[in-house]
C-alpha positions in Angstrom: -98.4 177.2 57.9 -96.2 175.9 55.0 -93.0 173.5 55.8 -90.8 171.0 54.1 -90.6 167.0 55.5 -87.0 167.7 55.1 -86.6 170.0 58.2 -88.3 168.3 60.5 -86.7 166.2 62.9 -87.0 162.2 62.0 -88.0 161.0 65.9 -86.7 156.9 65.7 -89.9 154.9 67.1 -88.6 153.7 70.2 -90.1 150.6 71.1 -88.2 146.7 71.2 -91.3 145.6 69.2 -90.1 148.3 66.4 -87.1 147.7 63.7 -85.8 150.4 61.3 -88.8 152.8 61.7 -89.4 156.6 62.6 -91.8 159.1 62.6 -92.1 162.7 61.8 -94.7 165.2 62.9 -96.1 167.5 60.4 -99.3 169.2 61.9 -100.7 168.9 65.7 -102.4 171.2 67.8 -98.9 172.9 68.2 -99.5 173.8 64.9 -102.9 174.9 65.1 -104.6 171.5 64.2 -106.9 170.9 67.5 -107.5 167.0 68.8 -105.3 166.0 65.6 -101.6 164.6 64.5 -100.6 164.3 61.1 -97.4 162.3 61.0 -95.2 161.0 58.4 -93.5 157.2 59.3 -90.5 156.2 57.2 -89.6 152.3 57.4 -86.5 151.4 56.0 -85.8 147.9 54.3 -86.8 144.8 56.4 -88.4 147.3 59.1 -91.2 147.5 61.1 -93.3 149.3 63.2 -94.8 147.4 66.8 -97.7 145.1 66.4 -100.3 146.4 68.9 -103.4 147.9 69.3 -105.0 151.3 71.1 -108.1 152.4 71.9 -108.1 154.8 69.2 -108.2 154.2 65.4 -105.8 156.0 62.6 -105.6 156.9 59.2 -103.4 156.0 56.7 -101.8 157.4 53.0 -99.4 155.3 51.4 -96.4 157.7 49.9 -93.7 155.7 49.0 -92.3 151.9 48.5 -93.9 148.3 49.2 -95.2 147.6 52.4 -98.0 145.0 54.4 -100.1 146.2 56.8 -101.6 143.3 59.3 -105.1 143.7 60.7 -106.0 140.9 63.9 -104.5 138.8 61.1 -105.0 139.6 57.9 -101.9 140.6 56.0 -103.2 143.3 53.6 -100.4 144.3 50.6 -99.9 148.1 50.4 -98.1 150.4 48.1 -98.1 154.2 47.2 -101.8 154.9 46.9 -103.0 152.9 48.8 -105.4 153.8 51.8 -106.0 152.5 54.9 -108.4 153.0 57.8 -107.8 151.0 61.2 -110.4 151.4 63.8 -109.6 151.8 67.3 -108.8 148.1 69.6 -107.3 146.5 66.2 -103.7 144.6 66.3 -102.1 146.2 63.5 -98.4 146.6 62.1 -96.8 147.8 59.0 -93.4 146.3 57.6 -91.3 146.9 54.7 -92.2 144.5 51.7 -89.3 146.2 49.4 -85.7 147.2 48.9 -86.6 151.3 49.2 -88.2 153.0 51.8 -91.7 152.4 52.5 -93.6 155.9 54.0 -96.6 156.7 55.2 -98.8 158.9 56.7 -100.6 158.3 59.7 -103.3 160.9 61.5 -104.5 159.7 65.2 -106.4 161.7 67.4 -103.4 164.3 69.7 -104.4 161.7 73.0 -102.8 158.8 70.9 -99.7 160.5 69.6 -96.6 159.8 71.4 -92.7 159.6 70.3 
């Protein structure tokens, strides 16, 4: 399977706790990829994704733009690059730290993937 981010269908992250963010799906078991989602999230200037926690933990690619990504507290400055891994039960959120587009990817076990 070979596709372009640019087809795929930006899904807005629906949530009060959310500002300017969305989410594409790039792989899942639809796609072949068993117990896995690989997602791309797009935050727009002074956006954000909802602060909360799950009992299951993610990983994270920095692709684009300035961003901060909070852990139970601690506000951790991100940029294209960067890495992150946040275990399961943690209160996490990313926000936009820039003026361009801050993207990421995010892959969560299929159970925690929702739109």
């Amino acid at each position: 399977m070979v596709g372009n981010i640019k087809d795929l269908f930006n899904h807005p992250i629906q949530s009060d706790l959310a500002k300017n963010a969305s989410m594409r799906v790039l792989v899942s078991p639809e796609e072949g990829w068993d117990g896995y989602v690989m997602r791309v999230v797009d935050v727009e200037k002074n956006g954000y994704t909802p602060k909360h926690s799950h009992p299951w933990p993610h990983i994270n690619y920095i692709l684009e733009g300035n961003g901060e990504l909070e852990i139970n507290g601690v506000v951790n400055a991100v940029q294209a690059g960067s890495y992150a891994f946040v275990p399961q039960d943690q209160l996490h959120q990313f926000r936009n730290a820039g003026d361009t587009l801050f993207r990421f990817i995010c892959i969560v076990p299929d159970y925690g993937h929702k739109l």
